[in-house]
C-alpha positions in Angstrom: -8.4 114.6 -152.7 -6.4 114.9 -149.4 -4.5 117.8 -149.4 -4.6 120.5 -147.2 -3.3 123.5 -146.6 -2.1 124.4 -143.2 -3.2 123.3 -139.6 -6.7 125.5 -139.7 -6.9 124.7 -143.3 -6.6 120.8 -142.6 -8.8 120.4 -139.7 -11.4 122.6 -142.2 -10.6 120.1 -145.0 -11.0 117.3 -143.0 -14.5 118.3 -141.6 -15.5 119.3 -145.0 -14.6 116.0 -146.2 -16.8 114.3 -143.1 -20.0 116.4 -144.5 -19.8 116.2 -147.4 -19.1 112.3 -147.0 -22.2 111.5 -144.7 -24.3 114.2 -147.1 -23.5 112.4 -150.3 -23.7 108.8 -148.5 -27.0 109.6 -147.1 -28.6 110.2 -150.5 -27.0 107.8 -153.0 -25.0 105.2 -150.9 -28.1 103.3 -148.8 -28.5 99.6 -150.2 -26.0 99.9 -153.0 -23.5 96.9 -153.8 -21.9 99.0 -156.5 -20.3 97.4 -160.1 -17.0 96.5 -159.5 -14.8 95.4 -162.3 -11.5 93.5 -161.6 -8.9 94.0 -164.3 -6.0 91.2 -164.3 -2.6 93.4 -164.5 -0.1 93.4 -167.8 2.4 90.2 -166.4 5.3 92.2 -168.5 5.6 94.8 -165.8 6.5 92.2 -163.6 9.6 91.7 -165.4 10.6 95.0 -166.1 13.4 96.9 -163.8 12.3 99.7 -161.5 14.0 103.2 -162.2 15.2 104.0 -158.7 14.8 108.1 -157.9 18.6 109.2 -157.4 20.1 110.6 -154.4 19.7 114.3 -155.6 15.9 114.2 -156.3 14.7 113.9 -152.9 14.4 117.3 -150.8 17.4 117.7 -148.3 16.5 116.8 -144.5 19.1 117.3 -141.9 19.8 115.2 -139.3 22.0 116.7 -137.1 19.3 119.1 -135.6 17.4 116.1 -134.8 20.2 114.4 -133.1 20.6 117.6 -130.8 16.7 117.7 -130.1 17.0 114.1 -129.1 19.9 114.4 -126.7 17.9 117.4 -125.1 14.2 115.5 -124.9 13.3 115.0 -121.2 12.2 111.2 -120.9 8.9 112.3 -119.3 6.7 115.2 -120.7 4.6 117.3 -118.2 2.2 119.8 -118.4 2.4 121.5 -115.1 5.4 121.3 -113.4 6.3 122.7 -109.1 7.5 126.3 -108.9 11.0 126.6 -108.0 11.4 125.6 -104.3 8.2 124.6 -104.1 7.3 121.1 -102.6 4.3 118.6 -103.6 2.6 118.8 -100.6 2.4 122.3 -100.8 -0.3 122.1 -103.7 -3.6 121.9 -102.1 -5.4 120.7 -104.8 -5.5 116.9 -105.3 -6.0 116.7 -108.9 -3.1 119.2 -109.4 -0.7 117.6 -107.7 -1.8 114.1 -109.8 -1.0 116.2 -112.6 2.5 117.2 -111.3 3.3 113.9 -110.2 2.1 111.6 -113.0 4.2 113.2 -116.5 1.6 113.3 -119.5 3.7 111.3 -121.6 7.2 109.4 -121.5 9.0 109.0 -124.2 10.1 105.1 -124.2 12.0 105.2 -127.8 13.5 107.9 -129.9 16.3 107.9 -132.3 16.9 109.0 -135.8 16.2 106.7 -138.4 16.8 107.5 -142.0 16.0 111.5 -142.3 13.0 110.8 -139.1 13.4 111.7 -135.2 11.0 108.9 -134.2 9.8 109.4 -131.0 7.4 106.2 -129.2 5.8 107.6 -126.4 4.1 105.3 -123.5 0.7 106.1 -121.6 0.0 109.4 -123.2 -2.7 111.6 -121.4 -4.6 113.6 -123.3 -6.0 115.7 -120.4 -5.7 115.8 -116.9 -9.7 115.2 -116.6 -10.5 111.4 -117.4 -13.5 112.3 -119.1 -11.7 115.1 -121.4 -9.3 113.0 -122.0 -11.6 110.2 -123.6 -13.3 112.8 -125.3 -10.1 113.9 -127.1 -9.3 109.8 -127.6 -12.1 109.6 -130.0 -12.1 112.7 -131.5 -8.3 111.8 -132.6 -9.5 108.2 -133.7 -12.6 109.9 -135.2 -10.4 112.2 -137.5 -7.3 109.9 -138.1 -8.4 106.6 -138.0 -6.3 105.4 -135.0 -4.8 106.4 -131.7 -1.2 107.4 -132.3 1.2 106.7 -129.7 4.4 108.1 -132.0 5.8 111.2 -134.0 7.9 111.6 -136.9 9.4 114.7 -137.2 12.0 116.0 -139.9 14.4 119.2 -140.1 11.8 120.9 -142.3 9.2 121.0 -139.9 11.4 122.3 -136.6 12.8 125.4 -139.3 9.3 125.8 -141.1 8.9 130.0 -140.7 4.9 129.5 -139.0 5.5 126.5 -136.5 8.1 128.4 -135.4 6.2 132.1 -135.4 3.6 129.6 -133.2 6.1 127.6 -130.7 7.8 130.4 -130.1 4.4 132.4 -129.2 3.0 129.7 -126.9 6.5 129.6 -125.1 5.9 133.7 -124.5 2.0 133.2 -123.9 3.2 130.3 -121.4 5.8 132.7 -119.5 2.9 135.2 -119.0 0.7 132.3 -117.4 3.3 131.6 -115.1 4.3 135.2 -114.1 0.5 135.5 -113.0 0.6 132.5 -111.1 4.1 133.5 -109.1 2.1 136.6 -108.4 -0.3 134.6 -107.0 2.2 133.0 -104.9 0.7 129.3 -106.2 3.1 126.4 -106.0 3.1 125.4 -109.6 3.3 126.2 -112.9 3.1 125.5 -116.5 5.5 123.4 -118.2 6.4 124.3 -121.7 9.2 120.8 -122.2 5.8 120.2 -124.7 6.3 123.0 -126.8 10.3 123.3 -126.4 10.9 120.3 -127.7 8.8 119.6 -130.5 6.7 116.5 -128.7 3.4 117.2 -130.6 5.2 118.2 -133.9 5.3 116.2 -137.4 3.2 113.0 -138.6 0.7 111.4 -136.0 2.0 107.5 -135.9 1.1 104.6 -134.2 3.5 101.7 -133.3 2.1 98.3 -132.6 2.8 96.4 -129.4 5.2 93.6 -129.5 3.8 90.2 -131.4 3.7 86.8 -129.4 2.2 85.2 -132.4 4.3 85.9 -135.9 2.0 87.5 -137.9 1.5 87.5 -142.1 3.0 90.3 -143.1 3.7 94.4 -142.1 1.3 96.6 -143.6 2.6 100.3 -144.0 -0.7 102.0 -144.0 -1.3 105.7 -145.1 -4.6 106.8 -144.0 -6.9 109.2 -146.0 -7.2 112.8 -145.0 -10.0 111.9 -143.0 -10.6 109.0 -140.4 -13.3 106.7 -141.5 -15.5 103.5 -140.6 -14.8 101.7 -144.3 -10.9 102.6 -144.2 -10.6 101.3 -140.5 -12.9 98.0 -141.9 -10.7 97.2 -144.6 -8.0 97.2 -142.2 -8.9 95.8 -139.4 -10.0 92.7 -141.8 -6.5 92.9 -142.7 -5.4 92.6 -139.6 -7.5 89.6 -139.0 -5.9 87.7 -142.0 -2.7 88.0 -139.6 -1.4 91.1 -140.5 0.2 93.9 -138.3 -0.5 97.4 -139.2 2.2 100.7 -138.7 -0.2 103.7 -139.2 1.0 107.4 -140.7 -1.5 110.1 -140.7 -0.9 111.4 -143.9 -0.1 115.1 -144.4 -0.2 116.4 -148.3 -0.3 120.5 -147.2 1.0 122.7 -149.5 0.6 126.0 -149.1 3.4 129.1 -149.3 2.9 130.3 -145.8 1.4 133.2 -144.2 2.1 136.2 -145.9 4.2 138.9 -144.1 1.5 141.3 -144.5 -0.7 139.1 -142.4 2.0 138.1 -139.7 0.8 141.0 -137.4 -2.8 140.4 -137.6 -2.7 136.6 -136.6 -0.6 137.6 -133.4 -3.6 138.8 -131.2 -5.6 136.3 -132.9 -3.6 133.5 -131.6 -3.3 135.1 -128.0 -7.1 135.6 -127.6 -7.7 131.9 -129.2 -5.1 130.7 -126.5 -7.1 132.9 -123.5 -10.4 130.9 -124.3 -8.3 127.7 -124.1 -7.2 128.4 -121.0 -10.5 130.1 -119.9 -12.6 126.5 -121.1 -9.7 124.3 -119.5 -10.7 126.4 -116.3 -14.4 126.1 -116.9 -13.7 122.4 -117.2 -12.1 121.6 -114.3 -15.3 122.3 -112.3 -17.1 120.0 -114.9 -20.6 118.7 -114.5 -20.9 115.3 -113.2 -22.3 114.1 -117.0 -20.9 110.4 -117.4 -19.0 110.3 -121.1 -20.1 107.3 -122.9 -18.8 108.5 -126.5 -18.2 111.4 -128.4 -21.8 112.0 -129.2 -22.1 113.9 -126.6 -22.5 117.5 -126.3 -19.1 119.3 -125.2 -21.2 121.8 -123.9 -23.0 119.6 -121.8 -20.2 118.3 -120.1 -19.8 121.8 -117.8 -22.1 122.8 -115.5 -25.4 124.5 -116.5 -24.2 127.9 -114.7 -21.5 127.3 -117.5 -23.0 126.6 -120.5 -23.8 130.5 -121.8 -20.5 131.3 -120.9 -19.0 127.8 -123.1 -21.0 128.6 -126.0 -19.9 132.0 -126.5 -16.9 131.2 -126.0 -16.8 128.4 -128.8 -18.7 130.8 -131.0 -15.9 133.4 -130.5 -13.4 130.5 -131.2 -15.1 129.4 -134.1 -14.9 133.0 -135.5 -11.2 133.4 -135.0 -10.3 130.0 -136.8 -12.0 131.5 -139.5 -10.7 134.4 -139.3 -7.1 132.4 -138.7 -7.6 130.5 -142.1 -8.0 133.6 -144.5 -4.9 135.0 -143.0 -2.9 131.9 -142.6 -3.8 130.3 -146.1 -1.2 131.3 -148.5 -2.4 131.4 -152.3 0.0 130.8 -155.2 -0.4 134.7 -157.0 0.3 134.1 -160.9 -1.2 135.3 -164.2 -1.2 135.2 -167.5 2.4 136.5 -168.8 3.8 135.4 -165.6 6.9 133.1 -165.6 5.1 130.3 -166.1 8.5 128.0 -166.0 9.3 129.5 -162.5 5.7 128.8 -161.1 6.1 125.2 -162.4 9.5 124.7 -160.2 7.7 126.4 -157.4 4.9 124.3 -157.3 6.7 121.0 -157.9 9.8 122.0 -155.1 6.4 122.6 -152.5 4.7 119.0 -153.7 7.7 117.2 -153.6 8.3 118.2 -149.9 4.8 117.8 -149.2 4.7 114.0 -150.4 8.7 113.6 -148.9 7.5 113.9 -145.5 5.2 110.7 -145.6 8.1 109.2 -147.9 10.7 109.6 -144.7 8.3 108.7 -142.3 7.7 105.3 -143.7 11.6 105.0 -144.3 12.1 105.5 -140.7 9.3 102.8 -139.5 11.0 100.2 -141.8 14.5 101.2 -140.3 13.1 101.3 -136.7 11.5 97.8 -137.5 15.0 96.6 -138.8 16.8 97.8 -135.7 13.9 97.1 -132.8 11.2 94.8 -134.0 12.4 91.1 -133.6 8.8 89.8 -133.7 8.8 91.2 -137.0 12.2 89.7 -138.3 12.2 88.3 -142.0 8.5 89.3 -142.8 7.6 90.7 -146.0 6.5 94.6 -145.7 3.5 96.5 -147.8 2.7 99.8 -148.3 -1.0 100.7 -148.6 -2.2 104.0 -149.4 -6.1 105.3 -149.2 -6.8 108.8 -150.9 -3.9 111.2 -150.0 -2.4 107.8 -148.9 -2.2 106.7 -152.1 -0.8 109.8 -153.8 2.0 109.3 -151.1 2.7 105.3 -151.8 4.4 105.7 -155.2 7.5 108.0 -153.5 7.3 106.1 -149.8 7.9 103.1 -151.8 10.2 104.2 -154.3 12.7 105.6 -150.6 12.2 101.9 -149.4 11.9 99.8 -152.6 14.3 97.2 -152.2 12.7 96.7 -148.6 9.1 97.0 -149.9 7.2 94.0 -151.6 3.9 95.2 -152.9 1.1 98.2 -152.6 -2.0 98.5 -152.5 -3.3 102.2 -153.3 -6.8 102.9 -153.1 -8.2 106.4 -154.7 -5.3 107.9 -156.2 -3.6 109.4 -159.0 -0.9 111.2 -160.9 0.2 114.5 -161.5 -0.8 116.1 -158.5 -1.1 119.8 -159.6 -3.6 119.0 -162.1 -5.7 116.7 -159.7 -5.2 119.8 -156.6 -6.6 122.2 -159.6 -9.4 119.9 -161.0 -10.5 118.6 -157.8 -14.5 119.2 -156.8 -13.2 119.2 -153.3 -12.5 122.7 -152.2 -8.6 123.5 -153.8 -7.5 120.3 -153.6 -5.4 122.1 -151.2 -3.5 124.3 -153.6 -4.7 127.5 -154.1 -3.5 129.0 -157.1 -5.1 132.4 -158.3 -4.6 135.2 -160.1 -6.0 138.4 -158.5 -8.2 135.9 -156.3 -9.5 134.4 -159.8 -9.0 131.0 -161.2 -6.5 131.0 -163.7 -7.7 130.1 -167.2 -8.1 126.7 -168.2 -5.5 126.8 -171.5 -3.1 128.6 -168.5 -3.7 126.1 -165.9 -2.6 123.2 -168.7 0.4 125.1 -169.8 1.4 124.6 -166.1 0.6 120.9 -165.5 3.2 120.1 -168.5 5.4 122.5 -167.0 5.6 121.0 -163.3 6.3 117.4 -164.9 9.7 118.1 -166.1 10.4 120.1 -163.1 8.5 117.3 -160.0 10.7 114.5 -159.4 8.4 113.0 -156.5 5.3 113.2 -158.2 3.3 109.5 -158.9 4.1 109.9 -162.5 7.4 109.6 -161.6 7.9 107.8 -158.9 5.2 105.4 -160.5 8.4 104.0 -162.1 10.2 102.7 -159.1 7.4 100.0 -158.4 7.8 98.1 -161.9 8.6 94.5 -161.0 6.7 94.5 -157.9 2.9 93.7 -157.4 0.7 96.5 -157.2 -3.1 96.6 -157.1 -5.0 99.9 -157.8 -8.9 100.7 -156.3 -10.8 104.1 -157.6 -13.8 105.1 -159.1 -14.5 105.6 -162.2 -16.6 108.6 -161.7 -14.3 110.0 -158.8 -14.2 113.7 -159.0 -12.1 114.3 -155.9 -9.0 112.3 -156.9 -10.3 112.9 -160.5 -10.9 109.8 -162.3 -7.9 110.9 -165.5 -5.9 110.8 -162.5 -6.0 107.2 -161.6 -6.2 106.4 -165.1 -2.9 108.1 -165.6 -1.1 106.0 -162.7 -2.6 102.9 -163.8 -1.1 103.4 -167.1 2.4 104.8 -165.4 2.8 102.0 -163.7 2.2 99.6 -166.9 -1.4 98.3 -166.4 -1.1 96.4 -163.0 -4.1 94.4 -161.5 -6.7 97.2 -160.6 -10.7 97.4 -158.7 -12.7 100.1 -160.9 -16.0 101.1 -159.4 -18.9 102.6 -161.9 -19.0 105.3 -158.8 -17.3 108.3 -157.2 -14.7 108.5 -154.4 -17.4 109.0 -152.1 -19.0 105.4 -152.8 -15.7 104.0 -153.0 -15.3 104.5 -149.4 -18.7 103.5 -148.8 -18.4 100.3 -150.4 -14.8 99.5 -149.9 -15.6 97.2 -147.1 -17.4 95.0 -149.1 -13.7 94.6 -151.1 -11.7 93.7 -147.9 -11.5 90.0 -148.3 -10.8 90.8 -152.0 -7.7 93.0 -150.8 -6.6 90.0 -148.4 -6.7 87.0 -151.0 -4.9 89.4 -153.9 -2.1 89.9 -150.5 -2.1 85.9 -149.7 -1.6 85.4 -153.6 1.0 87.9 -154.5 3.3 88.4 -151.1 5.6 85.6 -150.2 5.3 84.0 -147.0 7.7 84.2 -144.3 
């Protein structure tokens, strides 16, 4: 259903969702059209006011830590940087000193907009080999959708207890690299501006390139937990209809952190999985002359045979300790029957409505940073469109922008997001909530999915509410068992029956088919969103 818990835990969700995806496809989806039923929304929700979600009900962001951040930000980012009275032309190799001379990124734009430290970076390297550095292009495009080229970042994530535990390790890990190499007496070292200053932290974004041509309309688009080919169809046929797309990679973790009792044993995990990433970026350097042509290709074949033995067991050993990472790092929800069930309620709706905020401020800071920046973009209606975990963060993204919002479109989602983490065929759903390692009991698990409504504020039953009076159309499946099907049913009915795409199918075939809905999506747009 798109939420994950955790970095390790996302990046295993998100390949789990690619398997299972091309499994499932492979045996049901080939030369399937799929029913599709178009259902013309109630017109009385049209007229009806939207509740707007008061000042109070939205998790507390500072800014002033972001302001500081800012003013501290070097303009241009560098991985390696000269040792302390050390010149250029003292560095003998010629890739190094590229790598010194040439930053990895610049950031062009950043300022605070809303509760948001957007940052818009310029040519951003990936890697200081060209062919790594493609390599890590299209595994970022493969798993997001797009190549970002900004960051969002709130006060949450700079104070959250294990990016810090992990900033503040690579900062040491980083010192001890660079100790080694002024015992070496080498004229360089690493650079940790990266890590210091939060460059790679918060929400993957990309900004579009200034318009010559006005185009049709913004779309605010909230990708799926996964990149995919029918998601990036859809809107790229979008984009051909004339409209301009600001991408979010949507994050939905929730998650109560690693437990204390774990802290210590994640520390020399960390350090070795930090060694082999150093060891490989060595190995690396003295690649094999293999040309990349996409990301097919083996990543062990790109070193040189007398490498490859060493590679692989490396990536074995890697492999290992992200597993070994997640059990440690995955935080479970511990409660039982007799427990206070009213408590674990509040818990669990105070941890979704944070989770769902962050994608809320995000898009609140694009439409602020269009306001102040994008003349191109002056006057032109703005949608928010939601796919999966994109969806189940439109209803509250719109609701923090909804008198600067004009329609959405949400694809695959649903309401009340406890019960549709707990019933969700798709591992957890991305909360894990046991009892002694158990699943709690069914007549338990409902007691609580009353409980967290009164307590949520942010969830899209709620926030369903803010977009009466505005068109909305609604795509899911029928059949969908990871957003589960009730779900969608519930936020169709929240938001008073608007114009909705049901598919006799699963989310799985939803995707797959989606595609074949694109100019569907574009004419309900042209007929419902004014023109400029």
């Amino acid at each position: 259903m798109g939420m994950a818990s955790g970095a390790s835990g996302g990046t295993l969700a998100r390949m789990l969702v690619a398997a299972a995806g091309i499994g499932i496809i492979g045996v049901f989806g080939g030369g399937m059209s799929g029913c599709w039923t178009y259902h013309k929304g109630d017109p009385a929700r049209l007229s009806r006011e939207p509740v707007v979600v008061q000042p109070g009900d939205w998790p507390l962001r500072t800014t002033e830590v972001l302001e500081n951040l800012a003013a501290k930000t070097p303009k241009e980012i560098r991985r390696f940087e000269l040792a302390p009275g050390a010149k250029l032309k003292d560095v003998q190799d010629a890739k190094m000193r590229e790598a010194i001379a040439k930053p990895d990124m610049t950031v062009v734009h950043q300022g605070v907009y809303g509760k948001c430290l957007l940052r818009v970076f310029g040519e951003m390297v990936r890697s200081t080999d060209k062919q790594r550095d493609q390599q890590i292009r299209a595994q970022e495009k493969k798993w997001t959708g797009f190549e970002s080229n900004a960051r969002t970042l709130t006060s949450r994530t700079i104070s959250n207890p294990d990016a810090e535990a992990v900033r503040k390790f690579f900062l040491e890990f980083n010192q001890l690299l660079n100790e080694d190499l002024a015992e070496e007496k080498l004229p360089y070292r690493y650079s940790i501006d990266s890590t210091r200053y939060h460059i790679t932290s918060g929400l993957a974004v990309r900004i579009p390139p200034e318009q010559v041509t006005k185009p049709r309309g913004v779309l605010i688009h909230l990708t799926a937990l996964v990149g995919n080919p029918f998601e990036i169809k859809v809107m790229d046929h979008l984009e051909r209809a004339g409209w301009i797309s600001f991408d979010i990679d949507t994050q939905t973790s929730v998650f109560p952190g690693t437990p204390e009792k774990n802290r210590a044993k994640t520390e020399p995990l960390i350090k070795r999985e930090a060694e082999i990433d150093s060891r490989l970026e060595q190995l690396f350097a003295d690649k094999s002359n293999v040309p990349f042509t996409d990301s097919r290709i083996s990543y062990v074949n790109l070193f040189k045979p007398e490498h490859r033995p060493e590679v692989t067991r490396l990536m074995e050993e890697r492999e290992k300790i992200s597993k070994q990472l997640e059990k440690l790092t995955r935080g479970t929800f511990e409660f039982c029957p007799g427990d206070d069930a009213d408590a674990m309620a509040a818990l669990l709706a105070s941890e979704l409505d944070n989770a769902i905020a962050g994608n809320a401020y995000a898009v609140e800071a694009i439409v602020e940073y269009i306001k102040r920046n994008r003349q191109d973009l002056d006057g032109l209606p703005i949608v928010v469109i939601g796919f999966s975990a994109g969806g189940l963060a439109t209803p509250a993204s719109v609701a923090r922008v909804r008198d600067k919002v004009e329609a959405a479109v949400m694809v695959g989602a649903g309401a009340n997001l406890l019960r549709l983490s707990q019933e969700s065929t798709l591992t957890d759903g991305g909360v894990r909530l046991r009892c002694e390692d158990k699943k709690l009991p069914r007549s338990v698990r409902e007691d609580l999915y009353v409980r967290y409504l009164k307590y949520t504020k942010l969830d899209p039953y709620h926030t369903s509410q803010a977009m009466m009076g505005m068109p909305v159309l609604m795509l899911h499946g029928s059949w969908d068992e990871w957003v589960p099907a009730r779900g969608g049913e519930l936020l169709w009915e929240r938001l008073g029956k608007p114009d909705r795409v049901t598919l006799a199918g699963g989310h799985t075939l939803l995707f797959y088919l989606l595609p074949g809905q694109s100019e569907r999506i574009a004419k309900w747009l042209e007929e419902n969103v004014r023109r400029p």
